[in-house]
C-alpha positions in Angstrom: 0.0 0.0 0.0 2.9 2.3 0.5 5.7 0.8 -1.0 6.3 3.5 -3.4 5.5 6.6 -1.2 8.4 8.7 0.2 8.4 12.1 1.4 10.6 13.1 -1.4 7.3 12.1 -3.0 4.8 14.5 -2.2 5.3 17.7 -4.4 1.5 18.5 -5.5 -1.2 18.8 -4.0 -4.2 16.2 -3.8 -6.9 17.1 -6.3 -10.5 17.1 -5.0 -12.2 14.3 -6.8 -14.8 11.4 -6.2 -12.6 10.0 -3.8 -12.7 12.7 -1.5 -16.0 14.1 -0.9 -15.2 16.4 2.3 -14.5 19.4 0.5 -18.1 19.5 -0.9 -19.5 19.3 2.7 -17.9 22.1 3.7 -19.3 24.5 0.9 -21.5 27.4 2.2 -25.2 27.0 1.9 -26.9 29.8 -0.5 -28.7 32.0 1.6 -31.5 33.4 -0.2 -31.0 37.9 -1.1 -33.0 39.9 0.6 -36.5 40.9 -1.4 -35.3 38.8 -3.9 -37.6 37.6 -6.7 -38.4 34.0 -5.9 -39.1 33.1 -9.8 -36.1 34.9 -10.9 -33.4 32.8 -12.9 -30.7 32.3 -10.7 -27.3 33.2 -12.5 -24.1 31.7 -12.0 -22.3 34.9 -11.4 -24.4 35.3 -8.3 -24.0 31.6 -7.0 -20.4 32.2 -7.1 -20.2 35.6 -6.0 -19.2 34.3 -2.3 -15.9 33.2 -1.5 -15.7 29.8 -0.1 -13.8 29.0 2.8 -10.9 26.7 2.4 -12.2 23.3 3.0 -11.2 21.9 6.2 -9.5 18.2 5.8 -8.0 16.3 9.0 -6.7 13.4 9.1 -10.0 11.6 10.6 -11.5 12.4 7.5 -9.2 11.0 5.5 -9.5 7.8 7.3 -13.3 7.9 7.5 -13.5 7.1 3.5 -12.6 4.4 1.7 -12.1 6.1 -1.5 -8.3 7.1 -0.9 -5.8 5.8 1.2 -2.4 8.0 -0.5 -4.3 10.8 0.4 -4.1 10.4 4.0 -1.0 9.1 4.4 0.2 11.9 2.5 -1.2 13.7 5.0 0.8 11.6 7.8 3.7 12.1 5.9 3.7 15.9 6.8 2.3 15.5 10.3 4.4 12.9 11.5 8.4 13.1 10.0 11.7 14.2 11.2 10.6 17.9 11.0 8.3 17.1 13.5 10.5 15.2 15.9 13.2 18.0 15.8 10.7 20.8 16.4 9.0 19.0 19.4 12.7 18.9 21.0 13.2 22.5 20.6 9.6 23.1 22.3 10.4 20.9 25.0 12.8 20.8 27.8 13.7 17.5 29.0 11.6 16.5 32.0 14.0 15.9 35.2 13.4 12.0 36.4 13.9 11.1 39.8 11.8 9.5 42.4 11.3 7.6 45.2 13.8 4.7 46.0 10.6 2.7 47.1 8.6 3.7 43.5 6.1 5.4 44.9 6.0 9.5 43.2 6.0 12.4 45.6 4.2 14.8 42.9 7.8 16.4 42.4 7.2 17.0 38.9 5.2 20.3 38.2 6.9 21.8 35.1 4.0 20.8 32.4 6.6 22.4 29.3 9.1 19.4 30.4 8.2 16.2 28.2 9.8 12.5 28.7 11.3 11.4 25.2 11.4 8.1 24.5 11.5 6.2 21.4 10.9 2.2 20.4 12.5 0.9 17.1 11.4 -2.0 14.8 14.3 -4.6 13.8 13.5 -4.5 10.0 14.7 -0.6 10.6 17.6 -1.4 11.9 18.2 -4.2 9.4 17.9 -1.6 6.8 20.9 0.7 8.2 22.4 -2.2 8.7 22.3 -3.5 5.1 22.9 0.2 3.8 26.3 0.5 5.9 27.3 -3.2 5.9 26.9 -3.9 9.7 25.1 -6.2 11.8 21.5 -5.3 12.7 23.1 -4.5 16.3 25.7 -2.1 15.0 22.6 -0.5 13.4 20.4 -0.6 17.2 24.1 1.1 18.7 24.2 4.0 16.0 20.2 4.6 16.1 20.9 4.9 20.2 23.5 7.3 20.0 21.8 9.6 17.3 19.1 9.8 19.9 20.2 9.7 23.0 24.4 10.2 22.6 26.3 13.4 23.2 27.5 13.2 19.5 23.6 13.4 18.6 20.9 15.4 19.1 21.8 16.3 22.4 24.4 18.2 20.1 22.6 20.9 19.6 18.7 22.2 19.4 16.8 25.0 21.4 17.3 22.5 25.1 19.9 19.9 24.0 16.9 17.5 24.5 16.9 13.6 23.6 15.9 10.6 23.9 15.8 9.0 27.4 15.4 5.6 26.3 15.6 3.7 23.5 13.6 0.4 23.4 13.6 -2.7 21.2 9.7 -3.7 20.0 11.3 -7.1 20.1 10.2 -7.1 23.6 6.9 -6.6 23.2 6.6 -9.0 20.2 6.9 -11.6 22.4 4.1 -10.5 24.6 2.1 -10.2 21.3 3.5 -13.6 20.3 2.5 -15.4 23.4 -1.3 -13.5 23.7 -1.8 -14.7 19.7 -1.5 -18.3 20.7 -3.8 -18.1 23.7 -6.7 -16.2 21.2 -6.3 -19.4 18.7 -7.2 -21.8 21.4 -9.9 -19.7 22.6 -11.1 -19.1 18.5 -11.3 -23.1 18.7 -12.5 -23.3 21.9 -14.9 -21.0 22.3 -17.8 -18.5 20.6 -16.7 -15.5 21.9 -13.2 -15.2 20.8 -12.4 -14.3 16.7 -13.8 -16.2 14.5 -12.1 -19.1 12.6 -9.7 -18.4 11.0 -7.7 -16.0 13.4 -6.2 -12.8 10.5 -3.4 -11.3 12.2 -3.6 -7.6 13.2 -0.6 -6.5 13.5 -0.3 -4.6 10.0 -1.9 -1.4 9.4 -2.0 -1.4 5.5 -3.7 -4.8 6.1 -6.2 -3.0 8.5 -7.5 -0.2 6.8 -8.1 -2.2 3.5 -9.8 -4.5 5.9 -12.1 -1.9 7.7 -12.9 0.1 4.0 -13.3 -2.6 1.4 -14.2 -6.2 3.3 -16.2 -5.7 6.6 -17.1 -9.4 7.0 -13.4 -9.6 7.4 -13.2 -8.0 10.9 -15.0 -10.9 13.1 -11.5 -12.7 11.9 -9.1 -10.3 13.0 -6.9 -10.8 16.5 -7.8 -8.2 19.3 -4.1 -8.3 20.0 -2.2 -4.9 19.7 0.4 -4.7 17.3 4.4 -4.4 18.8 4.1 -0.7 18.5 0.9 0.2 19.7 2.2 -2.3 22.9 5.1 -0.6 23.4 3.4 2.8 23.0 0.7 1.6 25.4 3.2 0.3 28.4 5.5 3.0 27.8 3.0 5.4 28.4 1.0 4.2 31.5 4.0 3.0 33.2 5.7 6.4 33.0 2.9 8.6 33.7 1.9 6.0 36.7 5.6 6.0 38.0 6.3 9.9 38.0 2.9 10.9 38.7 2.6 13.0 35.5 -0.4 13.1 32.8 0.4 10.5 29.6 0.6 13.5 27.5 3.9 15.0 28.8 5.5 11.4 27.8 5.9 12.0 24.2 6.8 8.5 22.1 8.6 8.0 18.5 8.5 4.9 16.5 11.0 4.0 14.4 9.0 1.9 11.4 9.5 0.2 8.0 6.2 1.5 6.5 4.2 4.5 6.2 1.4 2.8 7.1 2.5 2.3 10.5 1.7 6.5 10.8 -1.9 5.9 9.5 -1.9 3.1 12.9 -0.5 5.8 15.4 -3.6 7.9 14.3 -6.4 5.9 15.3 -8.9 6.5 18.0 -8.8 3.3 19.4 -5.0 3.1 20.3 -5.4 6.6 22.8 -5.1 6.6 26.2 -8.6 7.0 26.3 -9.0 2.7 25.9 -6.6 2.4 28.9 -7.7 5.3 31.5 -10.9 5.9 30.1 -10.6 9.7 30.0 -12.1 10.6 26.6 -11.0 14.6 27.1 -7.5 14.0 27.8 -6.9 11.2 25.6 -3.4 11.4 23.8 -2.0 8.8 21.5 0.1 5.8 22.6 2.6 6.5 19.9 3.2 10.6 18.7 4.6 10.4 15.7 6.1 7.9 13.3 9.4 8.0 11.3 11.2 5.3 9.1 14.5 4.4 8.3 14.5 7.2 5.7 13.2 9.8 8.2 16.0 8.9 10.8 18.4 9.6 8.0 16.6 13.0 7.5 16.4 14.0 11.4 20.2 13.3 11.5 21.4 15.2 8.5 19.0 18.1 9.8 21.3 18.3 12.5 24.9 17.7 10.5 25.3 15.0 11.5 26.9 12.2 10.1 25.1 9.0 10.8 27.5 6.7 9.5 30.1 8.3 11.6 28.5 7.8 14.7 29.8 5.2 17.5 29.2 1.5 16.6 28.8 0.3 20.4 26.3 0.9 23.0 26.0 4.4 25.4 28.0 5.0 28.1 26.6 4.5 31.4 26.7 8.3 32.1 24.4 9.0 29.0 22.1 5.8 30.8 18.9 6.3 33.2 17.3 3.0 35.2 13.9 2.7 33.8 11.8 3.4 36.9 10.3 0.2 37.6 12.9 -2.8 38.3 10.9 -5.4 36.3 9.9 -3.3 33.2 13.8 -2.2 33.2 14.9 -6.0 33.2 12.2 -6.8 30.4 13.1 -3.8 28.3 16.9 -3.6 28.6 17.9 -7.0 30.2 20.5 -8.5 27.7 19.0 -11.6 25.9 20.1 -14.8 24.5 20.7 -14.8 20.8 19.5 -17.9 18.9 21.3 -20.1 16.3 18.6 -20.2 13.4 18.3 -22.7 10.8 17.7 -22.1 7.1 14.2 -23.3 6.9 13.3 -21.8 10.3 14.3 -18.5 8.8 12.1 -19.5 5.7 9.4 -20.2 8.0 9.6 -17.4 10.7 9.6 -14.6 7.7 10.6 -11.2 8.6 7.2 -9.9 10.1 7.7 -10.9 13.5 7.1 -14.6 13.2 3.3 -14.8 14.1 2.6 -18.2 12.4 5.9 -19.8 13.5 5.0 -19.4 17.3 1.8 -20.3 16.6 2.7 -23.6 14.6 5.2 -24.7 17.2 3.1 -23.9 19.9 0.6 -26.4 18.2 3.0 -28.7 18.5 4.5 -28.6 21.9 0.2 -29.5 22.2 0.6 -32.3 20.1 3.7 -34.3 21.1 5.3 -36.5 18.3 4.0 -34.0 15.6 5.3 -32.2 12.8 5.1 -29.5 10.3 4.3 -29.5 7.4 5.4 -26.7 4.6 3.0 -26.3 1.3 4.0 -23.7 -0.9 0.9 -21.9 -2.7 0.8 -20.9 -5.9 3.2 -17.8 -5.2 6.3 -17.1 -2.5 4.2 -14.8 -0.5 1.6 -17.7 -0.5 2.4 -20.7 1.9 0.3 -23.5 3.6 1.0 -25.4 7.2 0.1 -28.5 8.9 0.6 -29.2 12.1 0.5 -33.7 11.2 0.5 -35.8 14.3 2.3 -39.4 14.2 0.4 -41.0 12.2 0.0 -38.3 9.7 -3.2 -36.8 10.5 -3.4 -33.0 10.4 -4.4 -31.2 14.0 -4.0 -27.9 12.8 -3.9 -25.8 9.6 -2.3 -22.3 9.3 -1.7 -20.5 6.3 0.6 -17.0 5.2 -0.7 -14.6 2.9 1.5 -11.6 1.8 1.0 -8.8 -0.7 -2.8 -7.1 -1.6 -2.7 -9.8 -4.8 -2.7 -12.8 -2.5 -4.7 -11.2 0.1 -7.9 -10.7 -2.2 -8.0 -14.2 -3.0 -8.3 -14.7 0.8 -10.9 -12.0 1.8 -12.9 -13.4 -1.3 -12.8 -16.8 0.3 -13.9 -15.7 3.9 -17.2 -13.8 2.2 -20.0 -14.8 3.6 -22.2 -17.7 1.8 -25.2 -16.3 -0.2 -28.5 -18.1 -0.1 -28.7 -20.0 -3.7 -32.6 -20.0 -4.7 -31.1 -23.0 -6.5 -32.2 -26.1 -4.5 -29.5 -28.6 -3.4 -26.7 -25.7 -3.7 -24.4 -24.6 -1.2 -21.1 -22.6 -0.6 -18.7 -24.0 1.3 -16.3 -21.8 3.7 -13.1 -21.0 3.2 -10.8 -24.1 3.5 -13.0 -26.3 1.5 -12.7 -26.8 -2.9 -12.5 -23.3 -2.7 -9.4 -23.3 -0.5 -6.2 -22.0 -2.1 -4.4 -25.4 -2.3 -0.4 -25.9 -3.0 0.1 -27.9 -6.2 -3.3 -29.1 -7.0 -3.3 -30.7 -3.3 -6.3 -31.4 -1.1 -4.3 -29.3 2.0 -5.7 -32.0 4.2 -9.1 -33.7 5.7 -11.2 -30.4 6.7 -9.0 -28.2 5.1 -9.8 -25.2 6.9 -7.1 -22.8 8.3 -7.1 -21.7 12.1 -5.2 -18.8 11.9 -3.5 -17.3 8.7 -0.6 -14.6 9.0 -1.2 -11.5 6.5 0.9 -8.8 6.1 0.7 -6.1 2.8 4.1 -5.9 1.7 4.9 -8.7 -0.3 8.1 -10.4 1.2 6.9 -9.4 4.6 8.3 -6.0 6.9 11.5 -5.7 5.6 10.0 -4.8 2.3 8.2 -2.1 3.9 7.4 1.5 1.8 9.8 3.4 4.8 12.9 1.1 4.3 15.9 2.3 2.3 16.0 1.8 -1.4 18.7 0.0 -3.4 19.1 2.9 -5.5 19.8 5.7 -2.5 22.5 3.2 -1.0 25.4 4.7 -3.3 24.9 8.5 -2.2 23.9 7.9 1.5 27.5 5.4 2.1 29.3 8.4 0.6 28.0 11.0 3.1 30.5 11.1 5.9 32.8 9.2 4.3 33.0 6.3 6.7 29.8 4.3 5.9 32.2 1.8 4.4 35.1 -0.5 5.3 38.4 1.2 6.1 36.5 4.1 5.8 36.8 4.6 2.1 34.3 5.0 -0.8 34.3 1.8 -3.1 33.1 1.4 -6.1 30.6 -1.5 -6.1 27.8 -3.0 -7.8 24.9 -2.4 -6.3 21.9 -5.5 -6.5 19.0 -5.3 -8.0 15.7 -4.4 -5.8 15.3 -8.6 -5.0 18.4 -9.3 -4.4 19.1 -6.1 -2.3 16.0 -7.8 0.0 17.4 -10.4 0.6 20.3 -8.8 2.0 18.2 -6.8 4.2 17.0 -10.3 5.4 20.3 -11.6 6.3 21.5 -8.1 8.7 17.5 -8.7 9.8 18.7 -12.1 10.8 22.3 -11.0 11.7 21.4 -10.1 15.5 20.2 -13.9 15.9 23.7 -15.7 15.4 25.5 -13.5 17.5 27.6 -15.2 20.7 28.0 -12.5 22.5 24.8 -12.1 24.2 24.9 -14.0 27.5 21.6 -15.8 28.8 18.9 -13.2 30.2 18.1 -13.3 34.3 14.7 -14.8 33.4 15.6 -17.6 31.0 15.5 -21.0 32.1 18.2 -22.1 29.7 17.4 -24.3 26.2 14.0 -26.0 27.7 13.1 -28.7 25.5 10.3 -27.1 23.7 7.8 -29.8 24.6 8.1 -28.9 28.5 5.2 -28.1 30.4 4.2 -26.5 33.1 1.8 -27.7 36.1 -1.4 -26.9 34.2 -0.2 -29.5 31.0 0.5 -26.2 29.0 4.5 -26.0 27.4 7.0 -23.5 29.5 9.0 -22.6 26.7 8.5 -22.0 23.2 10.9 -21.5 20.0 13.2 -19.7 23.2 10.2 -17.6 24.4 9.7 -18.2 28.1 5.3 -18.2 28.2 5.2 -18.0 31.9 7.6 -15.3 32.0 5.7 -13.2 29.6 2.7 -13.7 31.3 4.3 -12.9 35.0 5.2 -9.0 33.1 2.1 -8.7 31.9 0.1 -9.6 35.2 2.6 -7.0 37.1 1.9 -4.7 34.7 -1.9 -4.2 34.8 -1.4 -4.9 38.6 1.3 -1.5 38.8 -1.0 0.5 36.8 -4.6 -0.4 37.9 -6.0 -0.8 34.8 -7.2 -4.4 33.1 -4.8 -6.1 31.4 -7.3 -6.5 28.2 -8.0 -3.1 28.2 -4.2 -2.5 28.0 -3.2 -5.7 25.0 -6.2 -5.5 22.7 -7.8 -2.8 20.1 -11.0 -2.5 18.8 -12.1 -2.0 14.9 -14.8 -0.1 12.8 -15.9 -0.5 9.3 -15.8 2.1 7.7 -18.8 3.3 5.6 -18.3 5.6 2.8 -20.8 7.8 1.0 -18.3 8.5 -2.1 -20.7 7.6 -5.1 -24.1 8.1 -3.4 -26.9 10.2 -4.1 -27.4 12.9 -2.2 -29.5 15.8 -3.0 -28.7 18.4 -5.3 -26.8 15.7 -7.7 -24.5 13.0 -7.3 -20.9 13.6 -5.2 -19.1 13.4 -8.9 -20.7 16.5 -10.0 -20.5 18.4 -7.2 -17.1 17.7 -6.7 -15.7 18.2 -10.6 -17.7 21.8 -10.1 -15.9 22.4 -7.0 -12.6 21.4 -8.8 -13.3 23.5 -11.4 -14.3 26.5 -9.3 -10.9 26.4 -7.3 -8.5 25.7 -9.9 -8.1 22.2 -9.0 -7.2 22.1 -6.0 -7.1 23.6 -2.2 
């Protein structure tokens, strides 16, 4: 949906048309002239003889119609970008943090300018840099953390000297996501109440708003769960404001992201504070503004600075500050055990955070003896899995749909059964003849999927519309002058767009076969996957530690007061649009070519 959008992009403006129907509500009603003749021809000189007012387009708007989706996140684009980060820095002084040594806050902090700046960023951002200035993905995480946070980065300079406080991986959350996406399968085949079968992940925005403007049968299916970001945004957030005693909207968050789309997420209603405290008037967003890997090169050569140049190791103690609660601050910044990956794992886990792997090998921890079972469909971004148990009978069914081509094939297949007048004739769901099926296979006895992974971008995150582009690489290595080995310029050949992927993919992968990461406090070593804890249910899974996820999030509803659903799941809307009805006074493609016409063509 936004692979081919960039700021560099956007140098017109949007032209009013039958996509965008706002502008014609906002046109001044005719009032009738005084003593005016009531039978007297009307002429268009005196129709037009008013000037009218520049029509008022906010981003809501943009998102309440399903006609255009550049439009608003063109719009996000110049809301949310690097421009925006650096002028919120110069507005804002850096809130002092201190506070109690037994956690509990005095109501010390009275200046309401000062503002807590912290920022969470995605691996597949970091895997770009990475790929761009041939370093691991954890040389990349280093130089993000000093640009924001280091004395050689934005502290450099501004209005206050202000950065970031923190800098926090959404890896950690993804594992909270990971772990709450297998308990709403079992409840989807368990129980009525929970999303229907099959479970559509959530957890990409692009996904989401086709979803909630083109296929409302669709939402039943989607998971409640939060995506990484708006999780991070939403701990971040209540923790801080519960810890200092200070109102969620002088905590101001950036996401690093790989997509565009992940702006149009930060702007939705439902992920506000609002679904956490329940305040409607002083709801602020979980997330305040959205950059990419693009943007972050932007924000640093705003400030001369040479990102490339910048230290390749972690901040020095001195430029450090203990997260305020001990057990958040060990889940956000204890070190962590890298894992030694396997080529089909990484061909099964994708780059998009690795939804349907956890899920699959969660399935079978359930199921001892069992295996997976890999069909290809009838494209890459197209795959089929069985979970078989020992004698070959499948359990459990998941599939992974990527890119809008493969994902209409799906929504088409989840439509609702109409009533044939025909007798005898039925329509079966999705997962029966009309199941996408690898290789003219039968995909197994029901064949109906439990849960299906879906992301936009075809190849998954790292393909994302934010990430760097094969054909910037040559000009943004030079800049500095020590983006590359030995700190000189070579001259290379670059790879094509596929092949430059697929390098992203490996730094993505790059932080997994590190050795120097010793075990984290709360790991329990390499627990055979199939180990279970008193209830029957496994302990650890694919190196994920259930029990320990669940532990953080129990201490964090309990630290904050609130419930812990209210604080992991989002709601959804379908989104009805009245671009092609007929209204009064002619249909909105009239009214809106005459309004075009009347202001030049544009606003």
């Amino acid at each position: 949906m936004s692979a081919i959008l960039s700021a560099d992009d956007l140098n017109d403006f949007i032209n009013p048309g039958v996509a965008c129907i706002k502008p014609v509500e906002t046109l001044p009603k005719q009032q009738p002239i005084d003593g005016a003749n009531p039978y007297e021809v009307t002429t268009e000189e005196k129709v037009n003889a008013g000037t009218a007012p520049p029509a008022q387009i906010s981003l809501t708007d943009c998102l309440a119609c399903s006609g255009c989706v550049t439009s608003a996140e063109a719009v996000l684009v110049s809301l949310q970008s690097h421009n925006e980060v650096l002028s919120t820095l110069d507005r804002h002084p850096e809130l002092p943090l201190s506070w109690p040594s037994d956690g509990k806050q005095d109501g010390q902090s009275t200046n309401e300018d000062g503002r807590v700046f912290i920022a969470s960023v995605s691996p597949q951002s970091r895997a770009s840099l990475a790929a761009t200035y041939n370093i691991s993905e954890r040389e990349a995480g280093y130089m993000i953390a000093q640009l924001l946070s280091g004395p050689y980065g934005l502290r450099s300079g501004g209005e206050y000297g202000s950065g970031f406080t923190w800098i926090v991986d959404t890896n950690v959350m993804r594992e909270a996501c990971l772990v709450a996406a297998v308990e709403e399968v079992q409840e989807a085949l368990s129980s009525s109440d929970a999303p229907k079968k099959p479970v559509l992940t959530s957890a990409c925005p692009g996904w989401i708003c086709y979803a909630e403007k083109t296929h409302p049968h669709i939402l039943p299916h989607l998971s409640k769960m939060k995506s990484p970001q708006a999780l991070t945004g939403t701990l971040l957030k209540s923790v801080l404001a519960k810890r200092y005693g200070i109102p969620a909207s002088q905590v101001w968050h950036l996401a690093v992201m790989p997509c565009f789309d992940k702006k149009l997420e930060a702007s939705r209603g439902e992920l506000t504070s609002h679904a956490w405290t329940g305040d409607e008037e002083k709801a602020v967003r979980d997330v305040d503004c959205v950059i990419t890997a693009r943007e972050l090169l932007m924000l640093a050569e705003s400030r001369n600075i040479s990102f490339p140049s910048l230290p390749r190791e972690p901040l020095s103690q001195q430029f450090t500050t203990a997260f305020p609660d001990p057990t958040i601050d060990r889940l956000l910044f204890g070190r962590r055990r890298a894992r030694k990956r396997k080529r089909e794992e990484v061909s099964s886990i994708g780059t998009s955070g690795g939804y349907l792997y956890h899920v699959l090998k969660s399935q079978q921890a359930r199921h001892p003896g069992s295996t997976i079972s890999t069909q290809r469909g009838r494209n890459v971004d197209v795959s089929e899995y069985s979970v078989l148990s020992q004698d070959g009978t499948p359990v459990f069914k998941a599939a992974r749909y990527y890119g809008f081509r493969n994902i209409q094939n799906l929504v088409r297949r989840l439509k609702p059964a109409k009533a044939s007048r025909m007798p005898g004739a039925s329509r079966k769901p999705l997962g029966g003849q009309r199941k996408p099926v690898a290789n003219g296979g039968t995909g197994g006895n029901d064949g109906e999927y439990a849960y299906v992974e879906v992301m936009a971008c075809p190849g998954g995150c790292t393909n994302g519309g934010g990430q760097i582009k094969v054909g910037d690489v040559a000009t943004l290595r030079q800049v500095g002058g020590t983006g590359i080995e030995n700190g000189s310029v070579e001259q290379e050949v670059l790879p094509l767009q596929r092949e430059w992927l697929e390098k992203v993919d490996e730094a993505y992968w790059s932080a997994e076969s590190a050795d120097d990461d010793p075990q984290p406090e709360h790991a329990n070593g390499d627990v055979d996957m199939g180990g279970t804890n008193g209830s029957g249910g496994p302990v650890v899974i694919d190196g994920i530690d259930v029990r320990y996820v669940k532990s953080i999030l129990d201490h964090w509803s309990d630290i904050t007061g609130v419930e812990l659903e209210k604080l992991v799941h989002t709601t959804y809307r379908v989104v009805d649009s009245d671009v092609g009805k007929e209204k009064g006074g002619g249909s909105d493609m009239e009214r809106v070519s005459a309004l075009a016409v009347a202001q030049g063509g544009g606003w």
